[in-house]
VOGU-3710 file (C-alpha; in Angstrom, 3 decimals, decimal comma):
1> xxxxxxxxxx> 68,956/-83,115/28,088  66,418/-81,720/30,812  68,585/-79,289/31,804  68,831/-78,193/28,609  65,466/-78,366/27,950  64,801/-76,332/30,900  66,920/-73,697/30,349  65,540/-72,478/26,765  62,163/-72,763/28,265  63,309/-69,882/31,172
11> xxxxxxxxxx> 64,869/-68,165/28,275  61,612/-67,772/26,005  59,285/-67,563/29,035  56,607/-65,203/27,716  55,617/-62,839/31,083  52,321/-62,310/31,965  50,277/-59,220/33,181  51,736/-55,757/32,641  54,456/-54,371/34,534  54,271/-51,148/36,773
21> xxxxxxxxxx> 55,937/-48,660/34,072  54,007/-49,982/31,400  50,784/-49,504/33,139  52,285/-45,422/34,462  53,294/-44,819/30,549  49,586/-46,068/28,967  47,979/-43,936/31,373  49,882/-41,072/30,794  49,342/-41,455/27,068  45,715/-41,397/27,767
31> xxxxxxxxxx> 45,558/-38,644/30,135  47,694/-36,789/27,349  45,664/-37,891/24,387  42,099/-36,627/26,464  43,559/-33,373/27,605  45,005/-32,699/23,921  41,269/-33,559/22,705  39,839/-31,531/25,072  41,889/-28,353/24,120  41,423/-29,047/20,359
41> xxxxxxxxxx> 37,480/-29,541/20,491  37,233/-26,907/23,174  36,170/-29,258/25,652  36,125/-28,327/29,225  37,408/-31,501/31,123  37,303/-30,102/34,644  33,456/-29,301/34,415  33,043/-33,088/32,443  34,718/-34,704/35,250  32,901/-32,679/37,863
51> xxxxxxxxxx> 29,671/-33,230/36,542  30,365/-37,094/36,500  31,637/-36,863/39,964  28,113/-34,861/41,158  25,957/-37,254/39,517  28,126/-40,375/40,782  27,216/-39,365/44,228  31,213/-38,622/44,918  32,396/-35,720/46,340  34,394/-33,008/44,082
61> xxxxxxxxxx> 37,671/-32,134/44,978  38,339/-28,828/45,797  40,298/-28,191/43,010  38,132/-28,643/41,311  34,987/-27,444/42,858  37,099/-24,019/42,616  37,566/-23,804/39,283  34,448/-24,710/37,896  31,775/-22,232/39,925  28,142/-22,065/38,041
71> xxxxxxxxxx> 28,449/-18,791/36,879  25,387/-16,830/38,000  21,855/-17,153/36,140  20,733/-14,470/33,870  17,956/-12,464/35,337  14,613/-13,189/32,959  13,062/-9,762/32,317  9,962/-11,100/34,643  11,961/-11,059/37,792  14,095/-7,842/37,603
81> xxxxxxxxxx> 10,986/-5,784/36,428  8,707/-7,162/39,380  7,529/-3,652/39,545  6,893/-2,597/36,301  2,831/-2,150/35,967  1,000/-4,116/33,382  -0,373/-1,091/32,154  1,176/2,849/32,203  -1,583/5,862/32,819  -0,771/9,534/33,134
91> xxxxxxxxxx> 0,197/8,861/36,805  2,282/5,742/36,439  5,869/6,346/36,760  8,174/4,596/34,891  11,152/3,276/36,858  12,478/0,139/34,639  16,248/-0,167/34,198  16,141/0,198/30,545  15,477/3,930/31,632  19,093/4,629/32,278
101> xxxxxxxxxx> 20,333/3,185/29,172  17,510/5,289/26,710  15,321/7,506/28,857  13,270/8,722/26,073  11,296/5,759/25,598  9,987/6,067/28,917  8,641/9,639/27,490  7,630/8,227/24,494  5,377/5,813/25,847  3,796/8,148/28,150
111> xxxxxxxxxx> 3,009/10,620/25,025  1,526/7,759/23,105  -0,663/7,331/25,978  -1,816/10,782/26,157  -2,402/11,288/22,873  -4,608/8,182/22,627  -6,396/9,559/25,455  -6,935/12,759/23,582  -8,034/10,715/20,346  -11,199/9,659/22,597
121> xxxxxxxxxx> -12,787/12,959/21,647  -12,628/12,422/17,937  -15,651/12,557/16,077  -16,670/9,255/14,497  -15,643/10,878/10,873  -12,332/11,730/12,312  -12,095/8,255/13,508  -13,202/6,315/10,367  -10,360/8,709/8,235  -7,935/7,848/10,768
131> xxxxxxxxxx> -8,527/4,091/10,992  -8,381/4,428/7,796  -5,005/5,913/7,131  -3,631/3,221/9,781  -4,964/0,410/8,396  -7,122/-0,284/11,404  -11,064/-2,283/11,633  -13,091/0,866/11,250  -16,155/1,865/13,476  -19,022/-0,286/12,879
141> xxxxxxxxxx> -22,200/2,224/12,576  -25,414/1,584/13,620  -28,582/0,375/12,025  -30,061/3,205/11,133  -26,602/4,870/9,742  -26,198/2,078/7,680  -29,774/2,516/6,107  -29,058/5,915/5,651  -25,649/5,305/4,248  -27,103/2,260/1,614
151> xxxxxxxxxx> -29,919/4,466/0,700  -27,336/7,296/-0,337  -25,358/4,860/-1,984  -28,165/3,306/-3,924  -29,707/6,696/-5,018  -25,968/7,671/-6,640  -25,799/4,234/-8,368  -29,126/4,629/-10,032  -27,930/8,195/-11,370  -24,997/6,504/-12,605
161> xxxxxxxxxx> -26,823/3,431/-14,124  -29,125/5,948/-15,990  -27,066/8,731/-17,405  -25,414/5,506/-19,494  -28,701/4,797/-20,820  -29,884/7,535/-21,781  -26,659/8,487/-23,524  -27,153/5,223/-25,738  -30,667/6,203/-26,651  -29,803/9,267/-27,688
171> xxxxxxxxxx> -27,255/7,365/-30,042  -30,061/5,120/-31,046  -32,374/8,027/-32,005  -29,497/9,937/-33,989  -27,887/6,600/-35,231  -27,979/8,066/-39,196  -25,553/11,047/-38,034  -22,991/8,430/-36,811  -20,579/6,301/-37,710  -20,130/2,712/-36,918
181> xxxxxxxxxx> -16,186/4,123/-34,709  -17,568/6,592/-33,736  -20,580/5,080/-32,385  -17,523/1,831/-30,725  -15,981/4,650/-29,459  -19,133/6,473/-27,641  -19,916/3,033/-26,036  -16,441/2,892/-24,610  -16,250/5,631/-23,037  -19,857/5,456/-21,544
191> xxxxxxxxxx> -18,703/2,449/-20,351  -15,484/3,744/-18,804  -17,623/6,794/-17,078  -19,741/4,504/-15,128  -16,335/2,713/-14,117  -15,248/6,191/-12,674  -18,530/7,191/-11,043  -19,060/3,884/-9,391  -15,250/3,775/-8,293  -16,190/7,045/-6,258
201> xxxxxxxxxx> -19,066/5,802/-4,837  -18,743/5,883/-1,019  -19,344/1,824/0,337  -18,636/2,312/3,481  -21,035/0,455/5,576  -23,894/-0,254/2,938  -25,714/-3,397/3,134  -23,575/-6,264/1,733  -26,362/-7,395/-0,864  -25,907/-3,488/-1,988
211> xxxxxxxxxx> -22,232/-3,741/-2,071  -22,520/-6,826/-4,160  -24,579/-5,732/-6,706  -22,573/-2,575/-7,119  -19,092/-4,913/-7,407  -21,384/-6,877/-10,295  -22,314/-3,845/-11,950  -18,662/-2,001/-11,796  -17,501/-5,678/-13,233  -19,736/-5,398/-16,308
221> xxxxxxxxxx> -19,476/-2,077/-17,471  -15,545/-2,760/-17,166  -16,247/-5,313/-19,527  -18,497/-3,154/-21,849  -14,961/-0,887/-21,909  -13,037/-3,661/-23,088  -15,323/-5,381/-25,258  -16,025/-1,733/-27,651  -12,131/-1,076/-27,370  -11,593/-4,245/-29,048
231> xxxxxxxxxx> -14,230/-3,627/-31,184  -12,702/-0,478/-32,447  -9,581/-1,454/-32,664  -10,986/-4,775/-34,679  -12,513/-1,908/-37,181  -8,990/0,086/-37,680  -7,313/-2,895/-38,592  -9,792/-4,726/-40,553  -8,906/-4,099/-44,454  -12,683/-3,202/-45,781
241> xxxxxxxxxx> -13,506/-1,583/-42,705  -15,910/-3,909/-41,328  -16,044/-6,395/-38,545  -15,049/-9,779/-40,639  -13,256/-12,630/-40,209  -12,853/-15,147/-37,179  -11,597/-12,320/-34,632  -14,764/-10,810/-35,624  -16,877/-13,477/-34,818  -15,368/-14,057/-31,816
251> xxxxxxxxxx> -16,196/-10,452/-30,510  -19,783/-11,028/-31,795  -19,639/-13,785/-29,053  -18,409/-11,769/-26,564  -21,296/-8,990/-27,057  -23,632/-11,621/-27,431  -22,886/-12,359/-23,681  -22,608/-8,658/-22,668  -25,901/-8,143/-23,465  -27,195/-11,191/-22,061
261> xxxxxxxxxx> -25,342/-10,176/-18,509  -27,051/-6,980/-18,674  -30,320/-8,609/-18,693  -29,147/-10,989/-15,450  -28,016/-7,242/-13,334  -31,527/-5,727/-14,623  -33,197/-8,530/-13,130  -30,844/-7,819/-9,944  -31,560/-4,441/-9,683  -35,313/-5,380/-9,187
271> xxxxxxxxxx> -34,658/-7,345/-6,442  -31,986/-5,249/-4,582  -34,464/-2,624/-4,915  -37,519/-4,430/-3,242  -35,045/-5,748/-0,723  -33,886/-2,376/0,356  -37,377/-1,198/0,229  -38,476/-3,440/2,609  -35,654/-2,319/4,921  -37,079/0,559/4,787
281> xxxxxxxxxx> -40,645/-0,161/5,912  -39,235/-2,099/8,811  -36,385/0,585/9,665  -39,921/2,910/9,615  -41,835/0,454/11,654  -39,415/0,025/14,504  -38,879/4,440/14,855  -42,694/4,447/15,071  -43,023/1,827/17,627  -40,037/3,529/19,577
//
């Protein structure tokens, strides 16, 4: 019975550890399996394996160390152009690489240059047009060309201001000759004439507190436009010809307002004018003392 017992124990004697060709086939399947990953992700295994060699401290194999040469740095633009000046002048030649690929721009550049140089002589006018034209900060003027130039502008506002006026008290003084459109009408396009006079008004560099009043007075008379179009229009549709009716009303509120603005820029206009007269005295006092 031990003998027996013995011998189906040998026989279903489970071995232990892995054998020699078991261990050669797994790592064959693995060295398989990474270089099939690697080719199908694009992964280059000699440069991984390098790498982790390097930083390991190990040394690479030649094999290796052949195949997987840095490739050489890209020059930055900084260190091939070493010699390229920071700026270009009439004299400065222009020997860049890029001038073998497109040696025009090399000319270009150099024309820019002397025409800019040229520009210099411009008059100021010729400047201001041209900075304007570009898009460019225009020339600042001086103190007394920007009294001179808000004194101009001031004097053309004024003529504007009153020719309006006096056109609606001539309509006041022949009101029996006129009808209530026609009269709408007149006020429109009194309105719309200041619009167009103020619009060609020359602003450029007037005092600011000028240059604000004008903006306040080109934004009420726009208004004044609107308000009598309405008006008018209010009239032509109305059925007894006569402003009735809750539209009606509601443009009586509107020139209700209109007038009461006007009274706020008259007010203005006193002010901008003794502020700009005072400018004047001291613009006067400091050319005397000079």
């Amino acid at each position: 019975m031990q003998s027996r017992s013995k011998q189906q124990s040998r026989k279903f004697r489970i071995p232990r550890g892995v054998s020699f060709v078991e261990f050669v086939g797994c790592l064959a399947a693995l060295g398989g399996g990474v270089v099939l990953g690697s080719m199908y992700l694009g992964v280059d295994v000699q440069t991984l394996a390098a790498g982790i060699l390097e930083k390991a401290d190990i040394e690479v194999p030649a094999i290796l160390r052949e195949n997987t040469q840095p490739n050489e740095p890209t020059p930055v633009a900084g260190e091939v152009e070493e010699n390229v000046p920071s700026t270009l002048s009439d004299e400065t030649p222009i020997d860049s690489p890029s001038k073998s690929l497109a040696p025009e721009q090399g000319d270009v550049a150099v024309n820019d240059v002397k025409n800019s140089g040229k520009n210099r002589g411009k008059s100021s006018a010729d400047s201001r047009d041209e900075a304007a034209s570009k898009g460019t900060e225009p020339i600042k003027l001086t103190d007394a060309e920007t009294l001179a130039a808000t004194q101009a502008c001031w004097l053309e506002l004024n003529e504007c201001i009153s020719e309006e006026v006096d056109n609606r008290s001539k309509w006041l003084n022949d009101s029996q000759s006129w009808q209530l459109f026609d009269y709408l009408l007149y006020r429109k396009e009194g309105h719309q004439k200041v619009v167009a006079s103020i619009n060609q008004l020359d602003q450029y560099g007037i005092d600011p507190r000028l240059h604000a009043y004008v903006q306040q007075v080109l934004t009420w008379h726009r208004a004044g436009a609107e308000l009598f179009e309405r008006a008018a229009q209010l009239l032509t549709d109305a059925p007894a010809g006569n402003l009735t009716g809750p539209f009606a009303q509601s443009w009586q509120s509107a020139a209700t307002q209109h007038r009461m603005e006007e009274k706020l820029i008259l007010n203005k206009h006193d002010a901008v004018a003794s502020y700009l007269e005072h400018l004047k005295k001291i613009s006067s006092a400091s050319s005397a003392s000079n």
